[in-house]
N, C-alpha and C positions, 0 to 999 in steps of 0.2 A: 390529479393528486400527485404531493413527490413525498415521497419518504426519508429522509433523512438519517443515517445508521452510523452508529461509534464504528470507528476501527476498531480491530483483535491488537492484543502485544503479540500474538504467535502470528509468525508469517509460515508460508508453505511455498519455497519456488522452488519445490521438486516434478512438479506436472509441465509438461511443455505448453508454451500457448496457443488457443486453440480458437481459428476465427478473426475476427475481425478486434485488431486494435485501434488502440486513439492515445495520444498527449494532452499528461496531465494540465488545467490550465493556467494554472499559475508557477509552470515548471519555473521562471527564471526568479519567484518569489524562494521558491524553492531551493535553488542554487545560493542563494544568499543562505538562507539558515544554515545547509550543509555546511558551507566554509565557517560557520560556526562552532558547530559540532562535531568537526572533525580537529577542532583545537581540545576538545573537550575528553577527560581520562574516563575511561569510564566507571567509577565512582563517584566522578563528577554526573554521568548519564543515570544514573541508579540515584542520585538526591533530586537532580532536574527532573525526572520522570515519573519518581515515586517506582522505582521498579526492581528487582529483587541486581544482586550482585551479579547472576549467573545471566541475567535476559537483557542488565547490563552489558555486557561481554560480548555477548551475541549483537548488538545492536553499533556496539562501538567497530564492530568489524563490518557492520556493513553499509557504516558509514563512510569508512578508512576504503571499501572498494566499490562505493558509487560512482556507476558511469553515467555518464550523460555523453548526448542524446540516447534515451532510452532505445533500445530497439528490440525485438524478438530473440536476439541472442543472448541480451543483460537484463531484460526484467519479463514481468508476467503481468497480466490484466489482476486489477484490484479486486474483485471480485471471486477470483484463484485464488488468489493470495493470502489474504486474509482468512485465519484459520481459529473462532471463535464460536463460542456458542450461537449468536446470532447468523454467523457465515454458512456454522450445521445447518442450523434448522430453515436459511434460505436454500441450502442444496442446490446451490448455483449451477451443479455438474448435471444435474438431469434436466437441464431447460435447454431448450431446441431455442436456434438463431433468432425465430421469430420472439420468442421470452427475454432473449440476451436485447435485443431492441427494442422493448419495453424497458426492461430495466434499465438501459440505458439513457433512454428520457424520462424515468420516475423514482429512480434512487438515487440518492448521492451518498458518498459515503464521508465523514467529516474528520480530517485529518491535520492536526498540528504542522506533519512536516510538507503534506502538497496540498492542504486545502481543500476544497471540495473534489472530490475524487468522480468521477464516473464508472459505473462497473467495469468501461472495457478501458480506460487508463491503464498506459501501463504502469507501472513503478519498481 
């Protein structure tokens, strides 16, 4: 079985990362949109996205300081990160290595800006 999950609009890269990461796999898919969306105001990011003005804002800034190649210093495992009601109630935090290796080969997570996401992706 794979599961397949939205992303959250709320991110969380306050938790440091923890365990085993991986790259996202269509990161250079990904570098192409960036260079798009960092021409974009965010006004413009809040009409494209259907998203409020204020999560606009927040999102325009963290487009304006994406780095690439990701590493442990500039991003988090997708699975951290994303901070939504389906993120709650998988309570990602209480799964022990071997759980994180399951999920790893049985969720994806389905994302606009990387694609299909793996839990330990970072982004």
């Amino acid at each position: 079985m794979f599961a397949v999950i939205s992303p959250a609009k709320k991110l969380d890269f306050s938790e440091p990362v923890r365990g085993i990461t991986t790259q996202p796999q269509l990161i250079d898919e990904t570098e192409v949109l960036l260079d798009e969306t960092r021409r974009l105001l965010p006004s413009d990011l809040s009409k494209l996205m259907k998203i409020s003005d204020q999560l606009a804002e927040l999102n325009y800034g963290r487009f304006q300081s994406f780095e690439l190649p990701f590493t442990e210093d500039n991003a988090k495992q997708a699975i951290f990160t994303f901070n939504g009601d389906t993120y709650v109630g998988f309570d990602a935090k209480t799964l022990d290595d071997e759980g994180l290796d399951f999920a790893q080969d049985h969720v994806g997570i389905l994302s606009g800006l990387y694609g299909l996401l793996r839990p330990r992706d970072l982004m």
